[in-house]
C-alpha positions as CSV (number, residue, x, y, z in Angstrom):
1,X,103.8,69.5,81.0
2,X,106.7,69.4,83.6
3,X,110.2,67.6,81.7
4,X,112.0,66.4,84.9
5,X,113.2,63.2,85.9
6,X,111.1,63.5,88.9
7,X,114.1,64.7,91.4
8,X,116.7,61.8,90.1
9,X,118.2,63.6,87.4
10,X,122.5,62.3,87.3
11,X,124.6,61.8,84.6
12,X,125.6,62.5,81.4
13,X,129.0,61.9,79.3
14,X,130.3,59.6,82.1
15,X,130.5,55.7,82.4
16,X,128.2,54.2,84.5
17,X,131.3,52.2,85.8
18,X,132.5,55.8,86.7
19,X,129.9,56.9,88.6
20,X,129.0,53.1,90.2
21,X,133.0,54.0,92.1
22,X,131.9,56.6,93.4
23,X,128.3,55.5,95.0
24,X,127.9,55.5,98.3
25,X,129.2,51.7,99.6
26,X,126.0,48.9,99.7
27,X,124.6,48.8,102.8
28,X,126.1,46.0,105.2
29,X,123.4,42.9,106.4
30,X,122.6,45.2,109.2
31,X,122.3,48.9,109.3
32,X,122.5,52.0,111.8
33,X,120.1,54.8,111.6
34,X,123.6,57.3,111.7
35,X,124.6,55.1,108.7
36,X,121.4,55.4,106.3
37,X,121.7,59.3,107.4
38,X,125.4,58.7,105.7
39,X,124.2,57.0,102.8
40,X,121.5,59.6,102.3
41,X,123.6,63.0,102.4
42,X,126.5,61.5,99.8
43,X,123.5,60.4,97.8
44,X,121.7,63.8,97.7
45,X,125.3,65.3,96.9
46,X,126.2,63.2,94.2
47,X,122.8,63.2,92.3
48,X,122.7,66.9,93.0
49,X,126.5,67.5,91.3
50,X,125.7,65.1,88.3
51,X,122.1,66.3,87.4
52,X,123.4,69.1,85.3
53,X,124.8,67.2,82.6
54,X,121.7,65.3,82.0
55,X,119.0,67.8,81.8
56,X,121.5,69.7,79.5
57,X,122.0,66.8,77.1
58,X,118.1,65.8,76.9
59,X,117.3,70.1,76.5
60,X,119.5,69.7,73.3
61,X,118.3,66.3,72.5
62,X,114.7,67.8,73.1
63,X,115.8,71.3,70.8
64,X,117.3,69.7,68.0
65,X,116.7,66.0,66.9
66,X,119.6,64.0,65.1
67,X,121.4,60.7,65.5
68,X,123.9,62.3,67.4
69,X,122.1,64.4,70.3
70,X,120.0,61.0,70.2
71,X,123.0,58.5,70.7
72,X,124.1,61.3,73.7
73,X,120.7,61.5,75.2
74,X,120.5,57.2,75.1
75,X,123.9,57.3,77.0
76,X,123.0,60.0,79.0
77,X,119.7,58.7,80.3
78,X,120.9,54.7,80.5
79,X,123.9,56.0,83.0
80,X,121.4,58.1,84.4
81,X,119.3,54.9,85.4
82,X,121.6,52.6,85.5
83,X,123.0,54.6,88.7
84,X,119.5,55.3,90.3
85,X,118.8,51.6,90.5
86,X,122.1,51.1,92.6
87,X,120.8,53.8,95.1
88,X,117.1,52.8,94.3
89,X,118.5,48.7,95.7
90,X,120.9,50.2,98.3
91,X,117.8,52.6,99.7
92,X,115.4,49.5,100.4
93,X,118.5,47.9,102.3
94,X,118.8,51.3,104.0
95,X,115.0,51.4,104.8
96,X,115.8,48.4,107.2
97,X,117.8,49.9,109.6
98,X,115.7,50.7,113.1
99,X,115.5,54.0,114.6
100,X,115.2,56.0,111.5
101,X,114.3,59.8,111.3
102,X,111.3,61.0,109.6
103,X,113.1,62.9,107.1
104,X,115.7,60.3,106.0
105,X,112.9,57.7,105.7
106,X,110.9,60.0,103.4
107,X,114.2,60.5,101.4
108,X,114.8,56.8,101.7
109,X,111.6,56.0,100.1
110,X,111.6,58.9,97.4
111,X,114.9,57.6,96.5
112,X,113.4,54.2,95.9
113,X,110.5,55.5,94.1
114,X,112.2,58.3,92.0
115,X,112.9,56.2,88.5
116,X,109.9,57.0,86.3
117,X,110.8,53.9,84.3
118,X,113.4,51.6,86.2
119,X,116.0,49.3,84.6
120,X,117.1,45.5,85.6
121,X,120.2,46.0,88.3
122,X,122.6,44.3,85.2
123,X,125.0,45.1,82.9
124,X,124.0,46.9,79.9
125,X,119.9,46.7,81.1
126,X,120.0,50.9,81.8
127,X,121.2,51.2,78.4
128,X,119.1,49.3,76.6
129,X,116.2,51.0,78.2
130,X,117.4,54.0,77.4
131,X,118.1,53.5,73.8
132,X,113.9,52.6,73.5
133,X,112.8,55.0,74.7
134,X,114.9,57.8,73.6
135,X,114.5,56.0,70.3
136,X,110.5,56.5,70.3
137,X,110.5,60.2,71.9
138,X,112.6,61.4,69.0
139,X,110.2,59.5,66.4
140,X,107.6,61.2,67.9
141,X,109.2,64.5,67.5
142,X,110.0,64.1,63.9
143,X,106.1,62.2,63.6
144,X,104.0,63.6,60.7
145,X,100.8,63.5,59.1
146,X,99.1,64.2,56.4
147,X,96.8,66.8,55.4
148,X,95.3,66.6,51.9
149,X,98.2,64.1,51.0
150,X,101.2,66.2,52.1
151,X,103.0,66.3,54.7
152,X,101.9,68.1,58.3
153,X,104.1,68.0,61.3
154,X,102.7,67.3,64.6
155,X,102.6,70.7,65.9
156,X,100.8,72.0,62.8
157,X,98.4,69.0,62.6
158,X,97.5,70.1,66.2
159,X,96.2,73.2,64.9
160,X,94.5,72.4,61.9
161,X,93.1,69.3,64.1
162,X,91.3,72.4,65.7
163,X,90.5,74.6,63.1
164,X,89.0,71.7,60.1
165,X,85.9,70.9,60.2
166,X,85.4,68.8,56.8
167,X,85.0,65.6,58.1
168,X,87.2,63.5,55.5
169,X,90.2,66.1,56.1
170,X,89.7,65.6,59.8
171,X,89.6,61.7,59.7
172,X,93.1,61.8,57.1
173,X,94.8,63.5,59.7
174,X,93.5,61.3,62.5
175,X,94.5,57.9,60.4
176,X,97.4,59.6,59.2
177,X,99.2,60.6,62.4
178,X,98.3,57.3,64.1
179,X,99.4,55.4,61.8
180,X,102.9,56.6,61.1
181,X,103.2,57.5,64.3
182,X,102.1,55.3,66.6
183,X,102.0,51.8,64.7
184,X,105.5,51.9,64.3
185,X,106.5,52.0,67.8
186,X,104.7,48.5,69.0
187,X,107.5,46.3,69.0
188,X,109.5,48.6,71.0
189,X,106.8,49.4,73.5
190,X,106.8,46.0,74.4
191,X,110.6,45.7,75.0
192,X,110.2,48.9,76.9
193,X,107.8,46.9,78.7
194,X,109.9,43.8,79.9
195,X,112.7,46.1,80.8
196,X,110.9,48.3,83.1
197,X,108.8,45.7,84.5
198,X,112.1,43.9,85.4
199,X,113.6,47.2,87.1
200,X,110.6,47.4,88.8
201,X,110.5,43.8,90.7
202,X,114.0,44.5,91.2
203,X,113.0,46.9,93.3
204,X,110.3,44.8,95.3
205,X,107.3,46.3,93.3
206,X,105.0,43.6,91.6
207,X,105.6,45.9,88.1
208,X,106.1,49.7,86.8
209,X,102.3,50.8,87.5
210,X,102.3,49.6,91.0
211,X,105.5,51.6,91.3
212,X,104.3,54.7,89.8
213,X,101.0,54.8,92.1
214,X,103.4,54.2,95.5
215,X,104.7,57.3,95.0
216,X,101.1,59.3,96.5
217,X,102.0,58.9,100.2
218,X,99.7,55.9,99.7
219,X,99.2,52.4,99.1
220,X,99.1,51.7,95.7
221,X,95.7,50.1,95.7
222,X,94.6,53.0,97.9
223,X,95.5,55.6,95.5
224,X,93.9,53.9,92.6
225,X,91.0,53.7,94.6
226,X,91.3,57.6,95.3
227,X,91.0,58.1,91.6
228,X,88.3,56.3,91.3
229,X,86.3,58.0,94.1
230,X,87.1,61.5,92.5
231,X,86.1,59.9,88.9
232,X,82.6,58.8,90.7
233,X,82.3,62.9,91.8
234,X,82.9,64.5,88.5
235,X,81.6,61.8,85.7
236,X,77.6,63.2,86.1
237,X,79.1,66.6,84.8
238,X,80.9,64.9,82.0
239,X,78.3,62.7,81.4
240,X,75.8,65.8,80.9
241,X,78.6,67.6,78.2
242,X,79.0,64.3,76.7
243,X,75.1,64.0,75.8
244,X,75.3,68.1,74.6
245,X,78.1,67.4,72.6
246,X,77.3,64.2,70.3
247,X,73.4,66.3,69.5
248,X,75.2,69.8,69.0
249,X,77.7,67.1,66.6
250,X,75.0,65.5,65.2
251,X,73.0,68.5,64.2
252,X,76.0,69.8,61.9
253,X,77.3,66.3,60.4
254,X,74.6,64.7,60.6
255,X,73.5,60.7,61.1
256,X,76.1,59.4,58.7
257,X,79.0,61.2,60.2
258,X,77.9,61.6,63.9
259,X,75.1,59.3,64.8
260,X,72.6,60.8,67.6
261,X,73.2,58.4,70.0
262,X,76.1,56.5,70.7
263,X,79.8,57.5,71.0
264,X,81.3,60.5,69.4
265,X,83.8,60.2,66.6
266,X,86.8,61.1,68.1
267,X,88.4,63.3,65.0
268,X,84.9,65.3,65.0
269,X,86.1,66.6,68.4
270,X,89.0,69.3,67.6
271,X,91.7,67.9,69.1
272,X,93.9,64.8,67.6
273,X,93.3,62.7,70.5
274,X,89.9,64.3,71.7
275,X,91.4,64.9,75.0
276,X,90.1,68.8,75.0
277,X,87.2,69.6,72.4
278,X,87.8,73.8,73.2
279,X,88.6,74.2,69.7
280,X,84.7,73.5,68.3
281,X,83.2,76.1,70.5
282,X,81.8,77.4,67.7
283,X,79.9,74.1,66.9
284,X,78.2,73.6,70.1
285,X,77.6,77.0,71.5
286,X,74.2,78.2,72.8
287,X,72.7,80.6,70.8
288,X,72.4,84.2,72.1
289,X,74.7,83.4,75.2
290,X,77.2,81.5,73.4
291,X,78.7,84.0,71.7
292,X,81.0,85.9,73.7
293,X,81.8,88.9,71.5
294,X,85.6,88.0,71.9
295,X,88.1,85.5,71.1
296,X,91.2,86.0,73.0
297,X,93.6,84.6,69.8
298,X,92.2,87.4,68.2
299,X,92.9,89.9,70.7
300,X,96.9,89.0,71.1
301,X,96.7,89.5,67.3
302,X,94.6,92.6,66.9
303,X,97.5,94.1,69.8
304,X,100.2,92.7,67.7
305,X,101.4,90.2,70.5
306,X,104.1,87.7,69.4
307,X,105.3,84.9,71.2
308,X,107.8,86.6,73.3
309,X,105.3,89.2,74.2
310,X,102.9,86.4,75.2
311,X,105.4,84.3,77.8
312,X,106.1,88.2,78.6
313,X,102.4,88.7,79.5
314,X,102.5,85.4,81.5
315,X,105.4,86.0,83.4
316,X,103.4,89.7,84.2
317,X,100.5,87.6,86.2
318,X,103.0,85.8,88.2
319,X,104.9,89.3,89.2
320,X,101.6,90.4,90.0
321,X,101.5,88.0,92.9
322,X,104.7,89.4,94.3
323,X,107.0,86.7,92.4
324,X,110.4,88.0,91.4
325,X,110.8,88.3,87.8
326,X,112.2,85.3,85.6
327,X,116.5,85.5,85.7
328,X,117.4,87.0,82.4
329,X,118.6,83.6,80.9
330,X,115.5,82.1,80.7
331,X,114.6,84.7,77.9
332,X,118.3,83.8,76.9
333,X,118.1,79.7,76.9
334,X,114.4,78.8,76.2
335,X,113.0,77.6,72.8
336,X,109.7,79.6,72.7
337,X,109.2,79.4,68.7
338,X,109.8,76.4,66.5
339,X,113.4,77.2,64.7
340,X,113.1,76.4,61.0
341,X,116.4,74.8,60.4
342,X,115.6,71.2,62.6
343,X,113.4,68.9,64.1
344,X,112.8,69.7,67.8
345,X,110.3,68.0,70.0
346,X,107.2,70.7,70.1
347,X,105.0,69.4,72.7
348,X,105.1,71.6,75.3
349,X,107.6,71.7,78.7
350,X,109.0,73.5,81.2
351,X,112.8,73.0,83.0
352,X,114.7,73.1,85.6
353,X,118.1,72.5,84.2
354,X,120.4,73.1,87.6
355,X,118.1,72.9,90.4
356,X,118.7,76.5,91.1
357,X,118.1,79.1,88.9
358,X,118.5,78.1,85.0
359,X,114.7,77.3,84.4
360,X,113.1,77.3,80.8
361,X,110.2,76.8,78.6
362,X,110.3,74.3,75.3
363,X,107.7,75.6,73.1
364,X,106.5,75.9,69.6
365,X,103.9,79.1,70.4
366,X,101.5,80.0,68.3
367,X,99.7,83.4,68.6
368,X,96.1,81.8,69.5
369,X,94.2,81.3,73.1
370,X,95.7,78.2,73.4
371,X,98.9,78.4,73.6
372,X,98.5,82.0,75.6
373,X,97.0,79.3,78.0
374,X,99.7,76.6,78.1
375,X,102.0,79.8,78.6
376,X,100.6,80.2,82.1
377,X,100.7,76.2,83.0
378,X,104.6,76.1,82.1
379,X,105.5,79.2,83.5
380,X,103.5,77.6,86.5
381,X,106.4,74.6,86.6
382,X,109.5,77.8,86.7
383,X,108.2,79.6,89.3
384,X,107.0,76.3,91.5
385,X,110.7,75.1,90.5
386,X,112.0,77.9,91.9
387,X,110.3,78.2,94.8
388,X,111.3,74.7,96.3
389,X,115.3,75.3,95.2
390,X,116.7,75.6,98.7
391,X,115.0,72.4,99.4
392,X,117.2,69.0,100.0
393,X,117.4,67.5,96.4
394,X,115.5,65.3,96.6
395,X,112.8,67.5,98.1
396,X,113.2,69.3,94.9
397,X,109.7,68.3,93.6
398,X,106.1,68.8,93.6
399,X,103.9,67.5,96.5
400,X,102.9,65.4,94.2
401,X,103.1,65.4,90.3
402,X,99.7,66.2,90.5
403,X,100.8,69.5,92.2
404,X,103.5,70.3,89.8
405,X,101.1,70.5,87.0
406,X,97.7,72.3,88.6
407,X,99.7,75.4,89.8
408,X,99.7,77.4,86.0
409,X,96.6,76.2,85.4
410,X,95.3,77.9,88.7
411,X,96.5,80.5,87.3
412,X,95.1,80.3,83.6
413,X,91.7,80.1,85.8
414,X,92.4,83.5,86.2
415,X,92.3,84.2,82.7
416,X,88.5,85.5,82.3
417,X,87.3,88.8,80.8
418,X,87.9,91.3,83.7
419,X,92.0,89.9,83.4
420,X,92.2,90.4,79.7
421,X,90.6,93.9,79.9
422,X,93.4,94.8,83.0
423,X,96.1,93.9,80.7
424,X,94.9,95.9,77.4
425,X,93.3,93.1,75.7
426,X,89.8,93.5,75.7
427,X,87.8,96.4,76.0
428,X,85.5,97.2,78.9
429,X,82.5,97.3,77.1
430,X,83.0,93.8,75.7
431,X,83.1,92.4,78.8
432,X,80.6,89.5,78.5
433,X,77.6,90.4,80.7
434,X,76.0,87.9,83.1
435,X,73.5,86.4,80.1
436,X,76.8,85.1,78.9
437,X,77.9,82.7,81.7
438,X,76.6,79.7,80.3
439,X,78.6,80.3,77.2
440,X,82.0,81.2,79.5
441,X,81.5,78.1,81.6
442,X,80.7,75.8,78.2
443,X,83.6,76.7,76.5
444,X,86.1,76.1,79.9
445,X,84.4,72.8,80.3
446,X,85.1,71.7,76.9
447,X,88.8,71.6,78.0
448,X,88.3,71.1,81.4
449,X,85.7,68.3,81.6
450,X,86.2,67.0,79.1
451,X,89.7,65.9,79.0
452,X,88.8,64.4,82.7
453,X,88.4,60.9,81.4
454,X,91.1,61.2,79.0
455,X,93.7,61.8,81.6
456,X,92.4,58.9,83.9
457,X,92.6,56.3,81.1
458,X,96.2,57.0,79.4
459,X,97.3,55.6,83.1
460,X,94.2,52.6,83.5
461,X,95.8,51.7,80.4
462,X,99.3,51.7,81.2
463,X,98.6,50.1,84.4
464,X,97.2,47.3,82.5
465,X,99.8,46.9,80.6
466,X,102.5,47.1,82.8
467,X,100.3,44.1,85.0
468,X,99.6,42.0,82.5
469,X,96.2,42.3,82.2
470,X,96.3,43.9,79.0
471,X,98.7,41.5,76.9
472,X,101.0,42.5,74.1
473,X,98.8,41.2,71.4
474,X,95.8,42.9,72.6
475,X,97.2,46.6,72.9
476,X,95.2,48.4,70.3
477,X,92.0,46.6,71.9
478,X,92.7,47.5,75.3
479,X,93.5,51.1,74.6
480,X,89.7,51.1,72.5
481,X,87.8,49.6,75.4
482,X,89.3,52.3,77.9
483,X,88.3,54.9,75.3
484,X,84.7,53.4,74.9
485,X,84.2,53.1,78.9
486,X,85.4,56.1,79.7
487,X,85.4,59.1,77.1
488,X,82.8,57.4,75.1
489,X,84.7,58.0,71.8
490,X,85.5,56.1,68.5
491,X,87.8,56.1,65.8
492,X,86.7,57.3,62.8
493,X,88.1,53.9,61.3
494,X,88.5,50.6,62.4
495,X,91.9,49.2,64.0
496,X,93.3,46.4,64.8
497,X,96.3,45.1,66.1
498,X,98.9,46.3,63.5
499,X,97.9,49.4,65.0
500,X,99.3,51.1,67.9
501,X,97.4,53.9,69.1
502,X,98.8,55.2,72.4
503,X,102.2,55.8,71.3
504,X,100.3,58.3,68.9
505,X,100.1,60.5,71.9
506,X,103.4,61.9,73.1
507,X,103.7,61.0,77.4
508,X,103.4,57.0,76.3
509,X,106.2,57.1,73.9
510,X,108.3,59.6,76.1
511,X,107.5,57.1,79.7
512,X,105.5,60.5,81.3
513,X,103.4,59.1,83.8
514,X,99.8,60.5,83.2
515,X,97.4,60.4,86.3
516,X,99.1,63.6,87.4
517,X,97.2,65.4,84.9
518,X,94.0,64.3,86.0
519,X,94.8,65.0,89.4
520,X,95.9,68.5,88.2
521,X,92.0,69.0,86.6
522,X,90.7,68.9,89.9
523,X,93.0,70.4,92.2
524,X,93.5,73.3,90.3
525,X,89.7,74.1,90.9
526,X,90.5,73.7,95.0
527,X,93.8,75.7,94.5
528,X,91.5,78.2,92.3
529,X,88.4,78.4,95.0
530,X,91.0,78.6,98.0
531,X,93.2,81.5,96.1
532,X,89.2,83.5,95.4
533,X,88.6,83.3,98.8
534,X,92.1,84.6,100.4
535,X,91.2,87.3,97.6
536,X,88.0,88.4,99.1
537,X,86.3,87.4,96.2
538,X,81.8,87.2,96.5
539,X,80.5,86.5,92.7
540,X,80.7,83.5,90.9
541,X,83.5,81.5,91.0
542,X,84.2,81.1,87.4
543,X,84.6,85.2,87.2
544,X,87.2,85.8,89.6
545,X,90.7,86.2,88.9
546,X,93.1,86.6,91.7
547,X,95.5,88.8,89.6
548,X,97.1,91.5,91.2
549,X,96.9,90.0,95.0
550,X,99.9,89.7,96.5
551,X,98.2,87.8,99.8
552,X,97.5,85.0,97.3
553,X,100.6,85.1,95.8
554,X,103.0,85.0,99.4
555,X,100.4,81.9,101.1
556,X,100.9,80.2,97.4
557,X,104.5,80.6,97.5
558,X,104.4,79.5,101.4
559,X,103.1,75.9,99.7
560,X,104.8,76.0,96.6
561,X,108.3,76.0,98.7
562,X,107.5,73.3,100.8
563,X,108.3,71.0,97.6
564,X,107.8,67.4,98.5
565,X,109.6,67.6,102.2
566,X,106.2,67.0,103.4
567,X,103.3,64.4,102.3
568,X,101.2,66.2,100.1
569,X,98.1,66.5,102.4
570,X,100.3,68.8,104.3
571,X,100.8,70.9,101.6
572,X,97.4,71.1,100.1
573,X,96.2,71.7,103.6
574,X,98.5,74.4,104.0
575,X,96.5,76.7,100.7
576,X,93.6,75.3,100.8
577,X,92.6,74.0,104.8
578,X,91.9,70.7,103.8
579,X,93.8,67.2,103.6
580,X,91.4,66.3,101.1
581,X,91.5,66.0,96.8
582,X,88.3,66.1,95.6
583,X,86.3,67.4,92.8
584,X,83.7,69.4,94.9
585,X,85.5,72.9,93.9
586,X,85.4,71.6,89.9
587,X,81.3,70.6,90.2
588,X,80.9,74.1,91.9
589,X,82.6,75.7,89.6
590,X,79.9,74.3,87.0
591,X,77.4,74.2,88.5
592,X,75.0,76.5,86.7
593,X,76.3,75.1,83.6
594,X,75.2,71.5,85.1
595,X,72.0,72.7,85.7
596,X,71.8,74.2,82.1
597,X,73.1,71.1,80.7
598,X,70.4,69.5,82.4
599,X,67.9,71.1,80.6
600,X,68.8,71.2,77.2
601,X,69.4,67.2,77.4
602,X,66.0,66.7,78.2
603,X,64.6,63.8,76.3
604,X,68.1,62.5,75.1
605,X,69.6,59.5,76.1
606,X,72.7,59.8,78.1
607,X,75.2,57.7,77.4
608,X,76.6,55.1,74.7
């Protein structure tokens, strides 16, 4: 997960009536095209002087949770906001004026569209705003659970999430972490609500949702219909591991506990919000081809990695490619282990603190495939960050967010058997042979596909929401439809609407808009297939790994430093040759697993 403000970082420890003196002047009734070009340079230069302070306060906010860094990051953020508003109002005056440049009206538009979560143009609206949601981030970071009635924290519930399989343990969790997690948050979700919604209009969109989805280079209607078109091209697949899934389920718990048809109980699934089901592998795989005489958490620990050595190892695949190596204070600055005197938020980010060089990761690493995994997506977010720093500011951004987040996991696709035994992992001989590539594509798809729905519906929902058409007293019941239609998944207990189930999963609380992680599912597959072929590569797709090839690496780079100068057809035209998302590369990827899928559901209803 990226942790940026999506180019519109400013302020911190100054007033907002500070920072309003020094904006660039309102626009006058009627503009010049030389005057926007004005308005837009001393724009760029202010936001770009005053984004340090910000990202520094919410990294320490982030690292070590207390009233103080909390009352900072409020102020921080609500002057942050508070200022982007004015240029967000003075832009669309700007946008006006006839005879504009390209360039100025891209930057007149990203400035408009730049504030994840916008604030009312009034006094003391920014702040107010700011004080929510910093208020339910940092409740989220402190969130626990409980695990055999004591206490968990959320990253540790996270793994044992994965690693339970007693039914009644996993459903205590589940209950547990929503409910003193989530629940408590409705009331000021809701404000949140109101506040943004009112930024928004302020800003001529009809609410936050229509807002978030102009930002594609699109309409928004036209980008919610793109989403829905690349839904239509993968949901067969997930449909296929949904069926597998709930018999393979059913066969261990049994009726009583997982029912054979139906939807799946979400807590059965290995993951807290059943977004990736990875973590019971060993539950639904084949026999015979399933078992792929490694596992690579076992590996790092058999070779005596630690975290360090782990983002080490990462870093390593990106150097590979002919990327420089990271500057010295990212070792020096990043939180890569959970300290053990404070609450820090664990959920995993990557940062670009000064828009130049002082990048990070936030982590909480465990030694386990997992997080050797998520080390490959942050470390993606540094070295794209990096790439685009002698862009404009605000060029300084994915090509879309959707971007931002596929490029380490294009990378972690390069994470099969032939890369671990390069690196001193895994021994030749225990490569899995070609008898095991059912088993190797199962256990990618049960991350891959199936966290597809999941990271459509956190944003269906939200959208909702932010329109109306989910009301505040209907919430909980909105959020269990969206599971229902599209995942197909259940509590393991009723709720109802003293509940508040979303803000049990961190990017609600914390305003991260979501669609860019389904977005990042399937371009990563068309990043993946495009980098295979620059690499020469003939045998199945899901064996190659590009590691190693510098062509890959300096046409990737090519793309990755475009940032968001261009719209992001461009770019993903640039790597891949076509203008196009789409889930074709992800179903080819899978296919022989689809056909295999196909098979063993013979006979079994599809579908709940």
């Amino acid at each position: 997960m990226l942790r940026t403000s999506v180019s519109l970082a400013v302020l911190a420890g100054l007033s907002a009536a500070a920072v309003v003196a020094q904006t660039p002047a309102a626009p006058a009734a009627r503009t010049t095209a030389a005057q926007a070009d004005a308005f837009v340079a001393s724009a760029e230069e202010r936001l770009s002087a005053l984004s340090l302070p910000v990202n520094r306060i919410n990294w320490v906010q982030a690292t070590y949770i207390n009233d103080d860094t909390d009352a900072l990051a409020a102020k921080a953020n609500g002057d942050q906001t508070e200022i982007q508003v004015k240029l967000a109002n003075d832009a669309a005056r700007y946008a006006t004026a006839a005879g504009l440049s390209a360039d100025t009206r891209r930057k007149l538009d990203l400035l408009r569209n730049g504030i994840t979560l916008p604030a009312a143009d009034t006094p003391g609206a920014a702040e107010a705003l700011a004080t929510l949601t910093t208020r339910m981030s940092s409740a989220y970071g402190k969130g626990k659970g409980t695990l055999d009635g004591k206490p968990i924290n959320g990253s540790d519930i996270e793994a044992a999430m994965g690693e339970t399989r007693d039914p009644a343990k996993l459903k205590e969790m589940w209950v547990s972490w929503h409910d003193t997690v989530g629940a408590p948050m409705r009331t000021d979700y809701t404000k949140m609500t109101a506040a943004a919604n009112a930024g928004a209009k302020g800003l001529g969109y009809a609410d936050v949702g229509a807002m978030w989805r102009a930002g594609y280079d699109m309409s928004p209607d036209a980008f919610a219909a793109e989403t829905d078109r690349i839904w239509k091209e993968v949901e067969p697949l997930y449909l296929a591991l949904h069926t597998y899934v709930r018999w393979k389920l059913n066969a261990k718990y049994g009726d009583a506990v997982q029912p054979k048809t139906g939807p799946i109980r979400s807590d059965l699934l290995g993951n807290m919000w059943a977004q990736e089901w990875g973590n019971i592998y060993d539950i639904v795989a084949p026999a015979g081809a399933g078992d792929l005489g490694y596992d690579t958490g076992e590996l790092l620990k058999a070779k005596n990695y630690d975290a360090v050595r782990m983002v080490k190892q990462g870093e390593a695949f990106y150097s590979s490619l002919g990327f420089q190596p990271l500057p010295e204070t990212f070792w020096q600055r990043s939180q890569i282990v959970k300290p053990a005197d404070r609450e820090v938020i664990c959920h995993a980010s990557a940062w670009d603190v000064d828009n130049a060089d002082d990048i990070r990761i936030k982590m909480c690493t465990k030694v386990n495939g997992d997080d050797f995994v998520t080390i490959h997506h942050e470390l993606g977010h540094n070295y794209y960050q990096r790439a685009y720093k002698a862009q404009p500011y605000l060029y300084k951004n994915g090509a879309n967010d959707g971007f931002h987040e596929a490029i380490g996991d294009t990378v972690a696709l390069s994470i099969t058997p032939d890369y671990l035994v390069k690196i001193g992992l895994l021994n030749q001989a225990k490569v899995p042979s070609a008898d095991k590539d059912v088993g190797l594509l199962l256990r990618q798809a049960m991350d891959k596909v199936a966290f597809l729905p999941f990271g459509l519906l956190i944003d269906k929902w939200r959208w909702q929401v932010f329109s109306g058409q989910i009301s505040a007293s209907q919430y909980q019941a909105g959020w269990d439809k969206l599971r229902l239609q599209y995942q197909g998944v259940v509590p393991p207990v009723a709720r109802d609407e003293t509940k508040f189930d979303p803000g049990a999963k961190y990017h609600i609380p914390a305003g991260v808009p979501y669609t860019r992680y389904f977005l990042a599912r399937v371009l990563q597959f068309q990043f993946y297939q495009a980098a295979c072929k620059q690499s020469g590569w003939t045998g199945p797709l899901h064996r190659c790994s590009f590691y190693g090839n510098k062509e890959v690496g300096q046409r990737l780079n090519a793309m990755l430093a475009m940032g968001q100068s261009k719209p992001w057809p461009d770019a993903l035209q640039a790597f891949t040759g076509t203008r196009e998302m789409s889930g074709k590369a992800l179903i080819a990827y899978f296919a022989p697993l689809k056909t295999w899928l196909d098979q063993q559901n013979k006979g079994k209803p599809t579908g709940w």
